[in-house]
TIRO-2110 file (N, C-alpha, C; in Angstrom, 1 decimal):
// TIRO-2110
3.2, -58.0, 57.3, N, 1, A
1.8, -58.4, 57.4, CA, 1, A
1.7, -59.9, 57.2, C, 1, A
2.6, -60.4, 56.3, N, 2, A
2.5, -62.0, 56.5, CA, 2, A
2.4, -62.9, 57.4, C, 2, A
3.2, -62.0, 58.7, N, 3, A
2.9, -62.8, 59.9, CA, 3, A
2.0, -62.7, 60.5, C, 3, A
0.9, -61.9, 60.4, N, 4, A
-0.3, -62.2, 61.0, CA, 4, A
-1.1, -63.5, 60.4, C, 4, A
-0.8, -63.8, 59.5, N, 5, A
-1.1, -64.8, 58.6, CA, 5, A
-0.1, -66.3, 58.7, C, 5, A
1.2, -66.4, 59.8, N, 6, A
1.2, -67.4, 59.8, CA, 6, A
2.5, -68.0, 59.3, C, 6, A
2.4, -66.7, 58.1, N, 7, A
3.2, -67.6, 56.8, CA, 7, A
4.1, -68.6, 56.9, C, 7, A
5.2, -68.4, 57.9, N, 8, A
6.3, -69.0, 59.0, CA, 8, A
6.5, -69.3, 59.9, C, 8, A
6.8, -70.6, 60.2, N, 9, A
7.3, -70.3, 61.3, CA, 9, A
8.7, -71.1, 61.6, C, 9, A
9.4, -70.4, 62.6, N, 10, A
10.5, -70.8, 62.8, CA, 10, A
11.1, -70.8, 63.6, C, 10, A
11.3, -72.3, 63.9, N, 11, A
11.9, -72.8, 65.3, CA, 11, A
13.2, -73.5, 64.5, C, 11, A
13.5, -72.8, 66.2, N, 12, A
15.4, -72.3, 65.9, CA, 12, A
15.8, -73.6, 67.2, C, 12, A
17.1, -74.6, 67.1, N, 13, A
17.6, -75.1, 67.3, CA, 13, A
19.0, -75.2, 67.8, C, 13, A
19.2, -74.6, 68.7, N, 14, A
21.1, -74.7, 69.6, CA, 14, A
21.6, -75.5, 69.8, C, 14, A
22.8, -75.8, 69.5, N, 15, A
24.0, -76.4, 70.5, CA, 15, A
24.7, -76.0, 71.4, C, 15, A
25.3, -76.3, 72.5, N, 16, A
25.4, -76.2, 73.2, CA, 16, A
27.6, -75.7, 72.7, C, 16, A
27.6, -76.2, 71.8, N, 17, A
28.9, -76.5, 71.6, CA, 17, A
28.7, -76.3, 70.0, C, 17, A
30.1, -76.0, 69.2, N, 18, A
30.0, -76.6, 67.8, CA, 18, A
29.3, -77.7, 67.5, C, 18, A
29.1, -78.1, 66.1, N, 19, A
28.7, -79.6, 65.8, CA, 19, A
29.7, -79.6, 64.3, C, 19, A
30.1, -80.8, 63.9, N, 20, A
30.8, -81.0, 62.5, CA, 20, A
29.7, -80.6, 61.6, C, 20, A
29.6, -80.0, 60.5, N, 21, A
28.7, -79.8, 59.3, CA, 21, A
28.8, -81.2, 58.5, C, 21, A
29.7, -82.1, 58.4, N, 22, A
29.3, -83.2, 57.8, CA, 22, A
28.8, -84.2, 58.5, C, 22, A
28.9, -84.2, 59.4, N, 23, A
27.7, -85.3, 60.4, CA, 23, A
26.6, -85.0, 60.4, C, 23, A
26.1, -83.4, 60.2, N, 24, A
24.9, -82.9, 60.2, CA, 24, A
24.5, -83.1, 58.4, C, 24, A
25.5, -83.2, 57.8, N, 25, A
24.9, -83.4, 56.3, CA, 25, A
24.5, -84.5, 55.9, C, 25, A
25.5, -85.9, 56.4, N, 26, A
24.9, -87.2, 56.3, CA, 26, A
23.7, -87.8, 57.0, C, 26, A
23.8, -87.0, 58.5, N, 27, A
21.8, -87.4, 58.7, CA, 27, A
21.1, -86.7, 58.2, C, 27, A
20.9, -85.4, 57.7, N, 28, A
19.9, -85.0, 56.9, CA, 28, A
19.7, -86.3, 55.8, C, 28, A
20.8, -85.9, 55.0, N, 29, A
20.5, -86.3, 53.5, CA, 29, A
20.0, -88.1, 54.1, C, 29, A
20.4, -88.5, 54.9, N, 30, A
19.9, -90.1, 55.7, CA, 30, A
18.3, -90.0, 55.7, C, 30, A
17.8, -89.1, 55.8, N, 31, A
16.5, -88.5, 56.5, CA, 31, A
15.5, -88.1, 54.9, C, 31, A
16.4, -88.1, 54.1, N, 32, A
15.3, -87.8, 52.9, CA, 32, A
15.8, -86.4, 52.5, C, 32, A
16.6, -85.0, 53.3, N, 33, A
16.4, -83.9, 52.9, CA, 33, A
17.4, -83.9, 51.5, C, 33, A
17.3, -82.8, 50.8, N, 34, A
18.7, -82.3, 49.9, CA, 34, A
19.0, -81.5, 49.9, C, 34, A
19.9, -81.2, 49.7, N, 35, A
20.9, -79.8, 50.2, CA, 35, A
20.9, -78.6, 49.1, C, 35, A
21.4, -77.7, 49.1, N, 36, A
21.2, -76.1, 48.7, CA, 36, A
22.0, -75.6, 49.2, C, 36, A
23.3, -75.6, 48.7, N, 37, A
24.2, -74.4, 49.3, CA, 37, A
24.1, -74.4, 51.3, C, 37, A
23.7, -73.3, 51.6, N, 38, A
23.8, -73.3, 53.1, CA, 38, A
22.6, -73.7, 53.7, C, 38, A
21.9, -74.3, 52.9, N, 39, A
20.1, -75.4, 53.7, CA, 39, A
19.7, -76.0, 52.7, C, 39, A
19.0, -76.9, 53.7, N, 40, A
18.8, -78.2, 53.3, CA, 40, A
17.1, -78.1, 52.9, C, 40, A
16.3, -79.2, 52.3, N, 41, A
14.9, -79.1, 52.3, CA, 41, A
14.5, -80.3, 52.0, C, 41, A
12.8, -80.5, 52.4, N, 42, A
12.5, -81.7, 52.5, CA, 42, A
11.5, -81.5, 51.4, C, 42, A
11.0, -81.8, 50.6, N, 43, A
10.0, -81.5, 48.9, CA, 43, A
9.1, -82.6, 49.7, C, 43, A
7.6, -81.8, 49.2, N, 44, A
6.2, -82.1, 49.4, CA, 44, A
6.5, -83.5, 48.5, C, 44, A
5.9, -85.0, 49.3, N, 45, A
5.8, -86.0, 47.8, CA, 45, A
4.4, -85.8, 47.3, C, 45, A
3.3, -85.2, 47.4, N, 46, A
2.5, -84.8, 46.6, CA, 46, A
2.9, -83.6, 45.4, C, 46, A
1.7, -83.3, 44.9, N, 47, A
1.4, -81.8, 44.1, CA, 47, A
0.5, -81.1, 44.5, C, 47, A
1.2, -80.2, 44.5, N, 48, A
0.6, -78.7, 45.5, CA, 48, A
0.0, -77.9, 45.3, C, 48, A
-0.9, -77.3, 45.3, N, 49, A
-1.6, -76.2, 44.2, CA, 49, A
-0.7, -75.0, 44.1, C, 49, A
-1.4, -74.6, 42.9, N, 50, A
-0.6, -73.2, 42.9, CA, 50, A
-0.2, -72.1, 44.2, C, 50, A
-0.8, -72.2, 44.9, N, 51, A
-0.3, -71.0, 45.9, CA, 51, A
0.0, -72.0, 47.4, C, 51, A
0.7, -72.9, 47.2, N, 52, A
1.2, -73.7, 48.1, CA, 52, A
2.2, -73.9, 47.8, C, 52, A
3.2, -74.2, 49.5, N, 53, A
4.8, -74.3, 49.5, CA, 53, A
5.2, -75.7, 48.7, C, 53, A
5.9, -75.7, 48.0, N, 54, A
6.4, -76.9, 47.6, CA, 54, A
7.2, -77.7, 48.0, C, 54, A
7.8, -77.4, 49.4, N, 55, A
8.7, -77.9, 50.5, CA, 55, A
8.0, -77.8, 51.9, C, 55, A
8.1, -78.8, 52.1, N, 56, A
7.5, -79.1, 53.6, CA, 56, A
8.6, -78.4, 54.7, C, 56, A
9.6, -78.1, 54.5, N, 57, A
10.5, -77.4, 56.0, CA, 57, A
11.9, -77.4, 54.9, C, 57, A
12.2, -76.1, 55.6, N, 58, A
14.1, -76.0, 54.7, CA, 58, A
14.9, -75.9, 55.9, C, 58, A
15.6, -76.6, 56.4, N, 59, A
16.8, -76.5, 57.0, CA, 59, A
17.7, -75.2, 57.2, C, 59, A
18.2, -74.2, 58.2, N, 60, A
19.4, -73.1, 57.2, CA, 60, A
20.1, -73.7, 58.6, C, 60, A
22.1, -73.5, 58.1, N, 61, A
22.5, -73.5, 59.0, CA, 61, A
23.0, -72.9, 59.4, C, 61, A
23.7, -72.2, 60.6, N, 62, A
24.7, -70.7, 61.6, CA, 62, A
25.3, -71.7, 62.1, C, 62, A
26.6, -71.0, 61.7, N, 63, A
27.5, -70.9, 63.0, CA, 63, A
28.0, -69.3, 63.9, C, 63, A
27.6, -69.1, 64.8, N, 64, A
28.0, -68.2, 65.6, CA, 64, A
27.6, -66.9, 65.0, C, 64, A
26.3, -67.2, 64.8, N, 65, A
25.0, -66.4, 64.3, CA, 65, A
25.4, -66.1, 63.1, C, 65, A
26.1, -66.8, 62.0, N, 66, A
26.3, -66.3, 60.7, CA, 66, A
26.1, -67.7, 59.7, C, 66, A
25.2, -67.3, 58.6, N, 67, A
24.6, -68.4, 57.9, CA, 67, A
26.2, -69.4, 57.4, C, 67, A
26.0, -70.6, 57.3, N, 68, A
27.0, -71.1, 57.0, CA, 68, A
27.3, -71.7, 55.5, C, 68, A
27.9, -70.8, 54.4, N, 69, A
27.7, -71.2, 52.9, CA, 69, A
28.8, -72.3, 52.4, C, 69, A
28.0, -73.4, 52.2, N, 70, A
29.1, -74.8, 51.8, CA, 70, A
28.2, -75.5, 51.0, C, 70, A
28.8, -75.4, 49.8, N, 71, A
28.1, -76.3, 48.8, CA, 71, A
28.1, -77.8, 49.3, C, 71, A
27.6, -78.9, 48.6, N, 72, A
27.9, -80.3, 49.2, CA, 72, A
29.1, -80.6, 49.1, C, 72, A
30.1, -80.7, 47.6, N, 73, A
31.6, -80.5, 47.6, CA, 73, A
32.4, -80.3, 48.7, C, 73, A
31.8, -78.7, 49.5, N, 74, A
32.8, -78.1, 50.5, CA, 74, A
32.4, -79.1, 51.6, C, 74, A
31.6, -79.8, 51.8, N, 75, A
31.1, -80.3, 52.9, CA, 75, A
31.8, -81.9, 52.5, C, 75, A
32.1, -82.3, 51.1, N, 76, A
33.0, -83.4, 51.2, CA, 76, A
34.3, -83.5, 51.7, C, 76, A
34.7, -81.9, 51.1, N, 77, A
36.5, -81.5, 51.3, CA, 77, A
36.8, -81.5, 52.6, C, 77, A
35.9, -80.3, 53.4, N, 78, A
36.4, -79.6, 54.4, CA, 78, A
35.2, -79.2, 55.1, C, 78, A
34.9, -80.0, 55.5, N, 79, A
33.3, -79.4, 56.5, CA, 79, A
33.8, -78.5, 57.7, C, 79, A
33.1, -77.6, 57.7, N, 80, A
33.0, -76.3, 58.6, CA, 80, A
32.0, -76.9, 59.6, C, 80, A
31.8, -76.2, 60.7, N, 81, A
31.1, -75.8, 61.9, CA, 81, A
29.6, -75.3, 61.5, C, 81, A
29.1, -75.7, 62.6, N, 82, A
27.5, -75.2, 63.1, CA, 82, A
27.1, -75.5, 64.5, C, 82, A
26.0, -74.3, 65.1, N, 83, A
26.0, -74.5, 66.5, CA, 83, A
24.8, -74.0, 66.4, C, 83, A
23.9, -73.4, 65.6, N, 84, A
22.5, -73.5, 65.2, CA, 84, A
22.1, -73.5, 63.8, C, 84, A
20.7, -74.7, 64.3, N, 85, A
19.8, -74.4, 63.0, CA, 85, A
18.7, -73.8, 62.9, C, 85, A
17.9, -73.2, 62.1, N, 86, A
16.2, -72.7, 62.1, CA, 86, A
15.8, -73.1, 61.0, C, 86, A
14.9, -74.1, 61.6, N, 87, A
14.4, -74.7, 60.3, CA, 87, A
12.8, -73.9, 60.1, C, 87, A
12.4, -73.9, 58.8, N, 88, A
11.4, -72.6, 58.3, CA, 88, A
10.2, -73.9, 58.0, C, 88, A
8.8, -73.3, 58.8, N, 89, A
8.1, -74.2, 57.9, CA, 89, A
6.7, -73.1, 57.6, C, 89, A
6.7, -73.5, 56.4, N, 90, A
5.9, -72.6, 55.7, CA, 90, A
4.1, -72.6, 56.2, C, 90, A
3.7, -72.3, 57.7, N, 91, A
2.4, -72.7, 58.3, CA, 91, A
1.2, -72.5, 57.1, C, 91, A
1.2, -71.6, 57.1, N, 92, A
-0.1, -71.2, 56.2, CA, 92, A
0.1, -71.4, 54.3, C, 92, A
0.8, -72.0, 54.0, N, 93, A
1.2, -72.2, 52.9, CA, 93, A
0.9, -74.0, 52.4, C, 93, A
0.7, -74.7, 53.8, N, 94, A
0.6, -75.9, 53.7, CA, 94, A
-0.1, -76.9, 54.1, C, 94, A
-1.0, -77.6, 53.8, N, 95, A
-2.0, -78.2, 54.1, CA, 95, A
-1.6, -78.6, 56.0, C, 95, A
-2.6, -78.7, 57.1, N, 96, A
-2.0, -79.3, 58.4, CA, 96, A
-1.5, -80.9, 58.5, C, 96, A
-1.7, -81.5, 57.3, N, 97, A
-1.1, -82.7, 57.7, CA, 97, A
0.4, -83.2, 57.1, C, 97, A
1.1, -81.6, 56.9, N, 98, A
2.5, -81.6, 57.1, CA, 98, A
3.4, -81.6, 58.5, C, 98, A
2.3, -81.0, 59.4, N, 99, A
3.2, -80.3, 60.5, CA, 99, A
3.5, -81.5, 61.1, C, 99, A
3.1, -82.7, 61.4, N, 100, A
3.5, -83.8, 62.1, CA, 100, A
4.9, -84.1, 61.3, C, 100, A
5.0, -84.4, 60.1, N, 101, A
6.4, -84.4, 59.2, CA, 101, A
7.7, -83.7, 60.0, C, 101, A
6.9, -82.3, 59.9, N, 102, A
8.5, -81.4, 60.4, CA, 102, A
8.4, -81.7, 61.7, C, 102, A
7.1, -81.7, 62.8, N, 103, A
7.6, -81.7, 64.3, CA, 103, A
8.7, -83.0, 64.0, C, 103, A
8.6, -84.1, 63.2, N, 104, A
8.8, -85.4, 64.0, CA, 104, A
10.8, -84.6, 63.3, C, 104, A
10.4, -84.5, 61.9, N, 105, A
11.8, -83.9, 61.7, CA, 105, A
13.1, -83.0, 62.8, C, 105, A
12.4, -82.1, 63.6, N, 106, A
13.0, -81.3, 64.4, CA, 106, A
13.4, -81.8, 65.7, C, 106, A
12.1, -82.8, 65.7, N, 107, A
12.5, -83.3, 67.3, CA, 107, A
13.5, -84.4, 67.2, C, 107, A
13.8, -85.2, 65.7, N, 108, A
14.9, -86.3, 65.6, CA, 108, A
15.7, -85.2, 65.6, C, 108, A
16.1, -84.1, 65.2, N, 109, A
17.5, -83.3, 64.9, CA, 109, A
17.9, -83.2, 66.0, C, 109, A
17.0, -82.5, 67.1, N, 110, A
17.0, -82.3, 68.4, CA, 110, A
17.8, -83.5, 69.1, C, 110, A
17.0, -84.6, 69.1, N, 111, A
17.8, -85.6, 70.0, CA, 111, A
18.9, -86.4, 69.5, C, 111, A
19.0, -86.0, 68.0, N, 112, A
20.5, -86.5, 67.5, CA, 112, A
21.5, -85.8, 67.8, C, 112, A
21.7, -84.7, 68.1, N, 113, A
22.6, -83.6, 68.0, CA, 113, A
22.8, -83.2, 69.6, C, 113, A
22.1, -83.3, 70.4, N, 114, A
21.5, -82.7, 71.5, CA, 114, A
21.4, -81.1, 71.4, C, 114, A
20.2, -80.6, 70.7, N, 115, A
20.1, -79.5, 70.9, CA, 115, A
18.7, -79.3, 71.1, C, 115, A
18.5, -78.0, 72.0, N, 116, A
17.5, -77.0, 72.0, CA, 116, A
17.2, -76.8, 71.3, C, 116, A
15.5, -76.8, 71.2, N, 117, A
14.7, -76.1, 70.5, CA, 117, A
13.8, -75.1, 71.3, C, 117, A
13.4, -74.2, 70.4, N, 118, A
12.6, -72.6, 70.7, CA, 118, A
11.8, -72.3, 69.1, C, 118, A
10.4, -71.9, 70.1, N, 119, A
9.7, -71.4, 68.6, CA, 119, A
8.7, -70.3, 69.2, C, 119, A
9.4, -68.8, 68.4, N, 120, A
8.7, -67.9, 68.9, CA, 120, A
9.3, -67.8, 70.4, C, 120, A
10.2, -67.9, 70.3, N, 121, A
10.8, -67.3, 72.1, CA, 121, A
11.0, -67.9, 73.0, C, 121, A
10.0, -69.2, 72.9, N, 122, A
9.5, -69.8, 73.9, CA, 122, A
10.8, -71.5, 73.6, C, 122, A
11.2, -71.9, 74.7, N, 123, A
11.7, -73.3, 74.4, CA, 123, A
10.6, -74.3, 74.5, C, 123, A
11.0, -75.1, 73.8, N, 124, A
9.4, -76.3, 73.4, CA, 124, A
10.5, -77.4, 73.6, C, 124, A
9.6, -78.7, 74.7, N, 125, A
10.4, -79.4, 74.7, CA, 125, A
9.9, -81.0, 74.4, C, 125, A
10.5, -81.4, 74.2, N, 126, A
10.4, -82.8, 72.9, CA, 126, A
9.3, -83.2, 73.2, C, 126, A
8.1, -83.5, 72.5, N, 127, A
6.8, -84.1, 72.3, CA, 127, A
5.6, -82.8, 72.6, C, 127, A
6.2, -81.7, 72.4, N, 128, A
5.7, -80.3, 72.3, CA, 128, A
5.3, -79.5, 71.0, C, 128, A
6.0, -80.0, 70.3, N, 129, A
6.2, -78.9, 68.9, CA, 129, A
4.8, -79.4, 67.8, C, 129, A
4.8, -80.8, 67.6, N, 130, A
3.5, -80.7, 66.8, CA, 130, A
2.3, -80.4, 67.7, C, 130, A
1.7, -79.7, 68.9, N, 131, A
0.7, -79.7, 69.8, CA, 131, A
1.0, -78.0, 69.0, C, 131, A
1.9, -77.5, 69.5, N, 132, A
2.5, -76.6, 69.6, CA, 132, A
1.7, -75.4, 68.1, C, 132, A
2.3, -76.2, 66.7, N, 133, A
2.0, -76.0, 65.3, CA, 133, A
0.9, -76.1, 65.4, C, 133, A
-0.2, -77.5, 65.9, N, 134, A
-1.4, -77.6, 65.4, CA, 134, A
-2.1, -76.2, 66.1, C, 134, A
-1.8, -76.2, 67.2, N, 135, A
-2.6, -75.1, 68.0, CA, 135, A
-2.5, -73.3, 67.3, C, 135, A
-1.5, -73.2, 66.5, N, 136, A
-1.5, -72.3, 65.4, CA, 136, A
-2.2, -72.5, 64.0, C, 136, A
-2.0, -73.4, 64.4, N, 137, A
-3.0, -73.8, 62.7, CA, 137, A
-4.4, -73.8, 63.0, C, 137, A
-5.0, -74.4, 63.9, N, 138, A
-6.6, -74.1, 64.3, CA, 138, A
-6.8, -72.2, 64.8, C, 138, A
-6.0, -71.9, 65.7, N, 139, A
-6.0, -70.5, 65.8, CA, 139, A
-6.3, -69.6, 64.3, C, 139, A
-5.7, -70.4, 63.5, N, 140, A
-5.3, -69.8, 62.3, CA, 140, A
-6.9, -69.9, 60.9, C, 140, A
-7.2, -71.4, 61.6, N, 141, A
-8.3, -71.7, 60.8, CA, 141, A
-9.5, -70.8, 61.2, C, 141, A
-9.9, -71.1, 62.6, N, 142, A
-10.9, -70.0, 63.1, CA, 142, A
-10.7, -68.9, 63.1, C, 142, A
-9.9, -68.2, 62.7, N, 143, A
-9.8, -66.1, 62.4, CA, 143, A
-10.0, -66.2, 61.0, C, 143, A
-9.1, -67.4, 60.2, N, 144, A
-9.0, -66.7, 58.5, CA, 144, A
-9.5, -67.9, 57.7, C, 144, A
-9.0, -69.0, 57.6, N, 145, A
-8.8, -70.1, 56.8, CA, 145, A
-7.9, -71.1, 57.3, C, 145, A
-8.4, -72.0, 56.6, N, 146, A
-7.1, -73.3, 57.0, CA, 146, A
-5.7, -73.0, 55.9, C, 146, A
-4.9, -73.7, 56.7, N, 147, A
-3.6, -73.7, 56.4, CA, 147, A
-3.4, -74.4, 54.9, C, 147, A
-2.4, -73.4, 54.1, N, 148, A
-2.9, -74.4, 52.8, CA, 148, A
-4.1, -73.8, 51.7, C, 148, A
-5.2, -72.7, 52.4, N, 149, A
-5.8, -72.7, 51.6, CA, 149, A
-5.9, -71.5, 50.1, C, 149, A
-6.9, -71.9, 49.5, N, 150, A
-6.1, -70.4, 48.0, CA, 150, A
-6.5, -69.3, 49.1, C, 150, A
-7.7, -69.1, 50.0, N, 151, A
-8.3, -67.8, 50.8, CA, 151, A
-6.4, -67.7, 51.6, C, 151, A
-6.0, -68.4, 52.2, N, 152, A
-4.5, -68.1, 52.4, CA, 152, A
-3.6, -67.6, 51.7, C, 152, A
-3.9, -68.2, 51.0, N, 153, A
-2.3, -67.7, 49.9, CA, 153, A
-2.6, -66.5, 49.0, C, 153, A
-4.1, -66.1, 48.2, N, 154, A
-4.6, -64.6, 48.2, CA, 154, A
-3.7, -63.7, 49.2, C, 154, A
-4.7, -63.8, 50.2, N, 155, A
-4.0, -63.0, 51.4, CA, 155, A
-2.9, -62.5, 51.4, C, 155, A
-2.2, -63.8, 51.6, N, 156, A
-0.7, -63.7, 51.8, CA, 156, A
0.1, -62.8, 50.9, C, 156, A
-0.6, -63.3, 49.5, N, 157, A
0.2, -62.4, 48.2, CA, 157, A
-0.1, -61.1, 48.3, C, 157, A
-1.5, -61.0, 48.2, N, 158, A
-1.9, -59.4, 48.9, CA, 158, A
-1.0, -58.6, 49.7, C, 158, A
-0.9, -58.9, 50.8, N, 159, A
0.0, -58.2, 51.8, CA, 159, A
1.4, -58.2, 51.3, C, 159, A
2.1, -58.5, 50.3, N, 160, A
3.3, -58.6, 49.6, CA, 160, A
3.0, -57.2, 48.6, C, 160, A
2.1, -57.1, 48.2, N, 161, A
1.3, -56.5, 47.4, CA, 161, A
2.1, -57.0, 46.0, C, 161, A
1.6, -58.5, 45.7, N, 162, A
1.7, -58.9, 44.3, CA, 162, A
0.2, -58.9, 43.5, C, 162, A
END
């Protein structure tokens, strides 16, 4: 039920080829994110209300469709492989003037890495993805509420049935 509501969304990112996991860890963490075991995340610099995400987008990463678990350590020792990411952004959880943040986030990942992006099925191609978000987020405002709001995150809890 959450997804009628938005809650996420997630656009998924290919390579074409492997990519090193520590090249991908030093531009994150270059970028502001911090790491978590197998994903990364970028923290709201505000304060969020209670029923708001406290991360603006989390990173996860696959290699060959299987999540890839490497503490930072393992990623200093012996960095492993990756050939996709899906980065998760919490739509309805977060005020709209996050989504510019993560488009600009995905589309640098995108052209650093050279990979594909797709959200919801569809490939979105570079200067697409914040048009893309906003246009769910107004969809979103005119049926229910704006993104971000307590009338969202009720909802949302609701259909969890908390």
């Amino acid at each position: 039920m959450g997804d009628d509501y938005h809650e996420k969304e997630t656009i998924t990112l290919t390579a074409g080829e492997t990519k090193s996991r520590s090249e991908l860890h030093s531009f994150l963490k270059s970028r502001g994110f911090k790491s978590e075991d197998e994903f990364y995340f970028v923290d709201r610099p505000d304060s969020p209300k209670p029923w708001q995400a406290i991360s603006v987008m989390t990173v996860n990463v696959f290699n060959q469709g299987s999540a890839v678990y490497e503490t930072e350590e393992d990623v200093a020792e012996a960095p492993g492989q990756w050939d996709e990411l899906k980065v998760e952004y919490l739509l309805a959880s977060l005020p709209q003037s996050f989504i510019e943040k993560c488009a600009i986030e995905c589309e640098t990942l995108a052209a650093q890495f050279d990979l594909q992006m797709e959200l919801g099925g569809e490939a979105i191609k570079p200067g697409q993805l914040q048009s893309t978000l906003q246009k769910i987020a107004d969809k979103l405002t005119s049926e229910l509420n704006e993104p971000g709001s307590e009338t969202l995150g009720i909802l949302i809890a609701q259909s969890y049935g908390r």
